[in-house]
LOGU-411200 format. One line per field, with one value per residue (C-alpha): x, y, z; residue number from 1; residue in three letters. Coordinates in Angstrom, 1 decimal, padded with zeros to 4 digits. Example, Ala and Ser with C-alpha at 12.3 -4.5 7.8 and 13.67 -1.06 7.14 Angstrom:
2
east	012.3;013.7 .
north	-004.5;-001.1 .
up	007.8;007.1 .
nr	1;2 .
rest	ala;ser .
***
This chain:
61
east	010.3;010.7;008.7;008.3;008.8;006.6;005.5;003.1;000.4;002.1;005.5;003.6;001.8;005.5;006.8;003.8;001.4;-002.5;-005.0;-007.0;-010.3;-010.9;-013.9;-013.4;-009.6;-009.0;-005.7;-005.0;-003.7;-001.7;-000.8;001.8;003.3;003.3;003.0;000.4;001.6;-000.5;-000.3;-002.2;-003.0;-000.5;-001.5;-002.4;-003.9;-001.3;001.2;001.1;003.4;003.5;003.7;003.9;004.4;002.8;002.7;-000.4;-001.0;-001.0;-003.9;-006.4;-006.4 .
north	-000.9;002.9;005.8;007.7;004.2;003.0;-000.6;-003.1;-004.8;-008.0;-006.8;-005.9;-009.2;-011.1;-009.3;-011.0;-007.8;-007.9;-005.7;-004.4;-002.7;000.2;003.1;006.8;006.6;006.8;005.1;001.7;-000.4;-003.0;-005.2;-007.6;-008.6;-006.2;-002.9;-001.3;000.2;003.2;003.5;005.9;005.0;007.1;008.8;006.0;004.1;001.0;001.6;002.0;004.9;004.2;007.1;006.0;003.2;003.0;000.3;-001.9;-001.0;002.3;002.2;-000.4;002.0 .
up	-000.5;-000.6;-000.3;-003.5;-005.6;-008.0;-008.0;-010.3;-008.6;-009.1;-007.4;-004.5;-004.7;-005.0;-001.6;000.0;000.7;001.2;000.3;002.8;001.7;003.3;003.4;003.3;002.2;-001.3;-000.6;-001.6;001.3;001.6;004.8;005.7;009.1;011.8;008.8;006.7;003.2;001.8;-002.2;-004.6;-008.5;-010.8;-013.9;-015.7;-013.4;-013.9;-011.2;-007.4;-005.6;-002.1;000.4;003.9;005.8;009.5;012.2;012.1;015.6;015.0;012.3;013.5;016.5 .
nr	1;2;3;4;5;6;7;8;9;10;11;12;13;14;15;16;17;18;19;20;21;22;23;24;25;26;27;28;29;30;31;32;33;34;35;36;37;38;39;40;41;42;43;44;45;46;47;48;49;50;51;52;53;54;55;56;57;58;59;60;61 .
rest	unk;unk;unk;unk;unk;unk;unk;unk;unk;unk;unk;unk;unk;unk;unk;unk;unk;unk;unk;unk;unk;unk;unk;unk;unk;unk;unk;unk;unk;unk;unk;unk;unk;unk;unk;unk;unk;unk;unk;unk;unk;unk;unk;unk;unk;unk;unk;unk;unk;unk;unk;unk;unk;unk;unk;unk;unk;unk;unk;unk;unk .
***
């Protein structure tokens, strides 16, 4: 995956990322192995850009 992209809930589903509900981010965020994937809604509310990728560890901290 890369930064910047735009993906469909079901390709982000296919590579085997999780949702993880969160409070007080208005990030969606997705999980999977050892990282944590932070996407925002685009315009039309059908696609997902992801913006940053961080090390689980880092963000259960």
């Amino acid at each position: 995956m890369r930064i910047n992209e735009t993906y469909s809930k079901q390709q982000i589903s296919a590579l085997g990322l999780v949702e993880y509900p969160a409070k007080d981010i208005k990030a969606r965020i997705f999980l999977n192995g050892t990282k944590v994937y932070f996407f925002e809604l685009d315009n039309n509310q059908q696609n997902y850009r992801l913006y940053s990728i961080i090390n689980r560890r880092s963000f259960f901290l």
